[in-house]
C-alpha positions as CSV (number, residue, x, y, z in Angstrom):
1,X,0.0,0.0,0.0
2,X,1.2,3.4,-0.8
3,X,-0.4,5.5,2.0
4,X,-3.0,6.9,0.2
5,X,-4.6,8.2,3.3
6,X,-1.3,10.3,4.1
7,X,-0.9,14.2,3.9
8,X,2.1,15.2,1.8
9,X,3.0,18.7,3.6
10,X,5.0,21.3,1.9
11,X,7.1,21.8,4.7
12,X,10.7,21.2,4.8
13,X,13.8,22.1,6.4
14,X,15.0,25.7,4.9
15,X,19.0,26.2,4.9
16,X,19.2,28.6,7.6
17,X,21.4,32.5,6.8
18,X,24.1,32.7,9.1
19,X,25.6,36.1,8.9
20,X,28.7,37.2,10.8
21,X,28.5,40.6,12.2
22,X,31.1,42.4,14.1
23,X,30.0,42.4,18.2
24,X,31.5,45.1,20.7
25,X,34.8,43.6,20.8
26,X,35.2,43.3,17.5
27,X,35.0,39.8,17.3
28,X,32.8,38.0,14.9
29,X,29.4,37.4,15.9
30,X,27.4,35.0,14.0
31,X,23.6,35.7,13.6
32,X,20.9,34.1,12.2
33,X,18.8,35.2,9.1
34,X,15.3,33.2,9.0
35,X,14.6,31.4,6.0
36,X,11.3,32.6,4.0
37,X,8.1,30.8,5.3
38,X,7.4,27.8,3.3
39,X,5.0,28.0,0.2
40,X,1.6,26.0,1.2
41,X,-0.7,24.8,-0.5
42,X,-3.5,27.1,-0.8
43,X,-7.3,27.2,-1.8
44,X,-10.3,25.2,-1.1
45,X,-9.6,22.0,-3.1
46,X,-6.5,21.8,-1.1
47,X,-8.5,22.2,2.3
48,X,-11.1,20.1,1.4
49,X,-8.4,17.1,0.3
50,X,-6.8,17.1,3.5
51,X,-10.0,17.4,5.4
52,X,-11.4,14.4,3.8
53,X,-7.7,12.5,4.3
54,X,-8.0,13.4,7.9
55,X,-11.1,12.0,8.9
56,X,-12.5,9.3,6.3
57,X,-15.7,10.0,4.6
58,X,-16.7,6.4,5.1
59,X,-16.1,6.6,9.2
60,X,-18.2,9.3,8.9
61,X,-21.5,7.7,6.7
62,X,-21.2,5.0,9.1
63,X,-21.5,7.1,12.1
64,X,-24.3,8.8,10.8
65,X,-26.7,5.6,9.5
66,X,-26.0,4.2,13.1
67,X,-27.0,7.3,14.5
68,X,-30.3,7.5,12.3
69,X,-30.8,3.8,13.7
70,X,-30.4,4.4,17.6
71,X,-33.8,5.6,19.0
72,X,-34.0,9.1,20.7
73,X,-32.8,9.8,24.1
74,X,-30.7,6.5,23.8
75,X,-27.7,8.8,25.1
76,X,-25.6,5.7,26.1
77,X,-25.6,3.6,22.4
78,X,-25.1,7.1,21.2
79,X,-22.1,8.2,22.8
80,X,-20.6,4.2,22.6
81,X,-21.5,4.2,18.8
82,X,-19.3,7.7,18.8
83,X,-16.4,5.9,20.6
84,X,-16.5,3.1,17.9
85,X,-16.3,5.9,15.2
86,X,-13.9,7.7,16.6
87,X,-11.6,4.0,16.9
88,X,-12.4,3.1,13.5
89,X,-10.8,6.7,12.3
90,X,-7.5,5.8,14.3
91,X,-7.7,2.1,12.5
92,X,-8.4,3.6,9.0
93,X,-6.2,6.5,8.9
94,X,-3.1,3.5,10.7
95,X,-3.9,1.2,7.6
96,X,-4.3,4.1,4.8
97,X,-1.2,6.3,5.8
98,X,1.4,3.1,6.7
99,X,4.5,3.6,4.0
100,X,6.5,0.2,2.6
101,X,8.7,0.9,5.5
102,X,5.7,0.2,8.4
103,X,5.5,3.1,9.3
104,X,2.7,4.3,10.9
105,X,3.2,7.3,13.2
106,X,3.4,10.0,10.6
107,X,-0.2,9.6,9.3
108,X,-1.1,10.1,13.7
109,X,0.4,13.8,13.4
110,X,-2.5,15.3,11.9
111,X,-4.9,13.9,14.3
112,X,-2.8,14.8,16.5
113,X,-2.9,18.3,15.4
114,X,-6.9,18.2,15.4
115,X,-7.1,17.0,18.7
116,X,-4.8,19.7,20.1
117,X,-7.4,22.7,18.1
118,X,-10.2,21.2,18.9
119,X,-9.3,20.7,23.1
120,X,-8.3,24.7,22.4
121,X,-12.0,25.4,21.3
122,X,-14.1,23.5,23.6
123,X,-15.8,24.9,26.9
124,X,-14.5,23.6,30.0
125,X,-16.3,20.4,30.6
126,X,-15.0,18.3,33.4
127,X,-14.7,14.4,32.4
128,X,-16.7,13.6,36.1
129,X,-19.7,13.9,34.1
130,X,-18.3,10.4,31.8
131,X,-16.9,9.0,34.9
132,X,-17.1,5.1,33.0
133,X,-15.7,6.1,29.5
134,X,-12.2,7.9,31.6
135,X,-11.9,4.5,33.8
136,X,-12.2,2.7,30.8
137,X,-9.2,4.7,29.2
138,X,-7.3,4.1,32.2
139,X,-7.7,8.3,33.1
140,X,-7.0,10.2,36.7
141,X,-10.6,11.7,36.6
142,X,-9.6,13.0,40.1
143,X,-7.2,15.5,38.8
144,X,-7.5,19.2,40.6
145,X,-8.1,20.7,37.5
146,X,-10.9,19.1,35.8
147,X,-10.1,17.2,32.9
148,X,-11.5,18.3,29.7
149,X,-13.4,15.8,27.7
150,X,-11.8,16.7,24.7
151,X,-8.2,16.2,26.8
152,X,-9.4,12.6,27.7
153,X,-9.9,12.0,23.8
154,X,-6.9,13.5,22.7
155,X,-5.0,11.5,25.4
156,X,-6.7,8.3,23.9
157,X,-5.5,8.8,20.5
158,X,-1.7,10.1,21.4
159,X,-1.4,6.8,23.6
160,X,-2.9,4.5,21.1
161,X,-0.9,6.5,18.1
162,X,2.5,5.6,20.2
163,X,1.7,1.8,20.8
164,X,1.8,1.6,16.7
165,X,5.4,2.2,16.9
166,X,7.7,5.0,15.7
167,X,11.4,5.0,15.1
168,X,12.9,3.8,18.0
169,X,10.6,0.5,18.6
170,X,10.6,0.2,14.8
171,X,14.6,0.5,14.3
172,X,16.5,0.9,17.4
173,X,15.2,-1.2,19.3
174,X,15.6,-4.4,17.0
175,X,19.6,-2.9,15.5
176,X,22.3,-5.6,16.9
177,X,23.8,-2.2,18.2
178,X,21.0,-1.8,20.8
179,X,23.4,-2.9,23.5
180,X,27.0,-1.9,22.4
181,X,29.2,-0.7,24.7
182,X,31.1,1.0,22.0
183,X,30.7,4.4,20.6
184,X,27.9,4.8,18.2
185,X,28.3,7.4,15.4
186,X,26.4,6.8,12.3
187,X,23.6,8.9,11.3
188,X,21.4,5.8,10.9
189,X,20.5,5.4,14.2
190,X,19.1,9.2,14.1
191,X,15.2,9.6,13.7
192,X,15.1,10.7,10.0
193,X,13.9,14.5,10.9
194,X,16.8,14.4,13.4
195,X,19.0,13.1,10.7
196,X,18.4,15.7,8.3
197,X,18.3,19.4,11.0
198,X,22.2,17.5,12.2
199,X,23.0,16.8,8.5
200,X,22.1,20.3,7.6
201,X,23.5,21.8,10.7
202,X,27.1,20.1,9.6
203,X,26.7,21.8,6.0
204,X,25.8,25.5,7.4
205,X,29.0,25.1,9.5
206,X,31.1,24.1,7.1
207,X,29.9,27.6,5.0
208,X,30.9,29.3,7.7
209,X,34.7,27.6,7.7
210,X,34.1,25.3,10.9
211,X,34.3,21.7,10.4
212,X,32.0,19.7,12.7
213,X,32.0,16.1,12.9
214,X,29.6,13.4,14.4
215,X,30.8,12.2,17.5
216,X,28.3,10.0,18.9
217,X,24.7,9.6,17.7
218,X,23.0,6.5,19.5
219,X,24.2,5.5,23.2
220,X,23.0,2.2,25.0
221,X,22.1,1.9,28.7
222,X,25.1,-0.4,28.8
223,X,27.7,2.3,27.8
224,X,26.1,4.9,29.6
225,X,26.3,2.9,33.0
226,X,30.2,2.4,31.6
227,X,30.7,5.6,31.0
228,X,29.3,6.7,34.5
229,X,31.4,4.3,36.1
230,X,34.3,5.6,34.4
231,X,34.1,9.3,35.6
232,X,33.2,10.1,32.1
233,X,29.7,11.6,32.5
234,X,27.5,13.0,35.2
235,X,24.2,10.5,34.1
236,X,24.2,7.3,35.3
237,X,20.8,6.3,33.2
238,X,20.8,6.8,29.5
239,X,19.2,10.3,28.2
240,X,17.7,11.3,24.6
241,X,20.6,9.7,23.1
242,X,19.1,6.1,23.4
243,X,16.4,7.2,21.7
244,X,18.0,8.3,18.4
245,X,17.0,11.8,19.0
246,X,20.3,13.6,19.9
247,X,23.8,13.8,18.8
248,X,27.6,15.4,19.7
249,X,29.1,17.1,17.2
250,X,32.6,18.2,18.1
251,X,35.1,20.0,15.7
252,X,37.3,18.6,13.2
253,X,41.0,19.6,13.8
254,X,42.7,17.1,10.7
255,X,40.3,14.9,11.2
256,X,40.4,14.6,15.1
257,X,38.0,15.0,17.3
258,X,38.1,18.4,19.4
259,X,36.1,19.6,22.0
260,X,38.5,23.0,22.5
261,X,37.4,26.7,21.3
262,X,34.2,27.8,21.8
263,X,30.8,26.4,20.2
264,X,28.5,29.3,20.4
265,X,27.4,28.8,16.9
266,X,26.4,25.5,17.0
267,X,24.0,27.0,19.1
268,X,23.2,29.1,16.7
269,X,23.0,26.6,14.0
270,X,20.8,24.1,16.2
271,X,18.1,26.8,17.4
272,X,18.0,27.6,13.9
273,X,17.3,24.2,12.9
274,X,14.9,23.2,15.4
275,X,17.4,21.7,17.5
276,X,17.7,22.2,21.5
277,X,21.4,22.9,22.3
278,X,23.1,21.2,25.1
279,X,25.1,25.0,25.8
280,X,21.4,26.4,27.2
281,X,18.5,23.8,26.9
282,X,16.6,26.1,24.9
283,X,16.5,28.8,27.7
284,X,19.7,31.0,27.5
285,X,18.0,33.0,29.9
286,X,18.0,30.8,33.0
287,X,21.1,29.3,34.8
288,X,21.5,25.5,34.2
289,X,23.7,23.2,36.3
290,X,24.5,21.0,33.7
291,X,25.8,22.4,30.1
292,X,27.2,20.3,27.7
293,X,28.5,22.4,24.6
294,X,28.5,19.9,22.0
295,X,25.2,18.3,22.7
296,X,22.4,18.9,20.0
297,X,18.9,17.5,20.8
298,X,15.1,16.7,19.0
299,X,13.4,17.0,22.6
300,X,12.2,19.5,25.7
301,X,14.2,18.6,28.4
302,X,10.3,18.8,30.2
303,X,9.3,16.1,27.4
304,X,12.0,13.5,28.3
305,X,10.4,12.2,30.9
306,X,7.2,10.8,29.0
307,X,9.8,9.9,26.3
308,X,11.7,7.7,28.4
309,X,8.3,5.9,30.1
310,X,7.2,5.2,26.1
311,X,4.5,7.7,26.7
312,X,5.8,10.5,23.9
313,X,7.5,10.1,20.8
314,X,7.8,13.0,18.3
315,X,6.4,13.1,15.0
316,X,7.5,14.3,11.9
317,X,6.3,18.2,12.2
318,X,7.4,18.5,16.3
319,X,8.9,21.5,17.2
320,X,10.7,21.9,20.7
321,X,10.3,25.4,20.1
322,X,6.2,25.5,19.3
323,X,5.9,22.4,22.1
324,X,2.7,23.3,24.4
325,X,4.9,21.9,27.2
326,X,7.8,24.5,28.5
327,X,10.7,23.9,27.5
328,X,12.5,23.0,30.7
329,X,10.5,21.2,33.8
């Protein structure tokens, strides 16, 4: 099957403008110059063709020739027979947007997406009033806040959108590498989107006349716990590197490894590639105990936790920058 069901979005990754302008000392400073906005597709046809993509037209005449057939004031078979309908999306939209590759979780982004406007629009209805459907999805309806019914439906569809696998259940997880002790570098073992942003991160560099390199892409739990032991890093349990989702790029000294000079504008480079940097987490405002210079990352450092319990994986259109969670916990 060739995904028919899957949006093909005009968005791509831009060569970022890095200019270097003279700072107070006279030094070089390098600055970024954002690339145009991407062209998208525009007009009603092209609305109406993702609309139709996103939720099946057939989910939808069978949800409303099962709601002609349930009597009036049937509430219950109504809202069950909406549940159904709402499963048989996720199952349609899984079987009509996997690739040859098995992929499923980029056809999940856009419902995704819906979910997250949707939740924005509705009125604040606390789930207590479905008390059976939110213990049926295994949901805290006890939560201080009040749990929004649309939040209980979007949490439904981002847990069942993970268990279909993305690319570290998919890949990682089943490479013979999965438990090497020995330094990782290739850019195989990086999520495809990360792939790309450190792949063009690497060429914007080189434009500017520094020579970065790939250090170490993947890390298993059994090198981290070595490398702990060894005095050679602060974490004890693996981060976002066993996850394929960040990499160390050092500089190239004749074809050396070297961690010396500065590495400002990798920083530069990553925030400009949608990249959190390892020299301020995304917040160069706030102190930070930890700082690791060479360190490039696809993930919040308030995300990692529900990426390391399974919970979160990113899509292909995640932005740590446009992430609804803050970007440090």
């Amino acid at each position: 099957m060739s995904a028919p069901f899957r949006i093909k979005t005009a968005r791509a990754i831009a060569p970022a403008t890095i200019v270097l302008e003279s700072g107070t000392s006279g030094a070089a400073v390098a600055a970024v110059v954002a690339p145009a906005a991407p062209l998208v597709a525009d007009g009603v046809n092209a609305y109406l063709e993702k609309l139709v993509k996103m939720i099946p037209t057939e989910v939808v005449g069978l949800y409303l020739v099962g709601k002609g057939v349930i009597p009036v004031g049937q509430a219950g078979f109504l809202l069950g027979w909406t549940l159904f309908c709402l499963f048989a999306v996720i199952v349609v939209r899984a079987i009509g947007t996997r690739d040859s590759r098995g992929d499923f979780l980029g056809g999940f982004s856009h419902l995704d997406l819906l979910a997250r406007r949707s939740v924005r629009a509705l009125p604040r209805r606390p789930v207590q009033a479905f008390p059976g459907i939110a213990a049926g999805l295994g949901l805290d309806v006890c939560r201080p806040d009040g749990l929004q019914t649309g939040r209980v439906i979007w949490s439904f569809i981002r847990s069942r959108g993970a268990s279909m696998g993305n690319f570290f259940t998919d890949v990682i997880s089943k490479d013979t590498r999965v438990e090497s002790v020995a330094r990782v570098s290739v850019l195989e073992l990086l999520e495809p989107s990360m792939r790309s942003r450190v792949e063009a991160i690497i060429a914007d560099a080189q434009a500017q006349g520094v020579e970065l390199m790939v250090f170490e892409t993947f890390r298993s739990r059994s090198r981290q716990l070595a490398l702990f032991n060894q005095g050679a890093s602060k974490l004890r349990q693996v981060g976002v590197h066993h996850y394929g989702l960040a990499c160390d790029l050092v500089k190239s000294v004749g074809g050396e490894p070297s961690w010396k000079g500065d590495f400002g504008l990798l920083g530069v480079l990553a925030r400009a590639h949608g990249l959190i940097w390892g020299g301020d987490w995304g917040s160069p405002g706030q102190p930070h105990s930890f700082v690791d210079a060479v360190h490039v990352q696809r993930c919040t450092i308030a995300r990692q936790a529900a990426l390391f319990r399974g919970d979160w994986y990113p899509d292909d259109e995640y932005d740590p920058y446009d992430d609804d969670a803050p970007l440090v916990a």
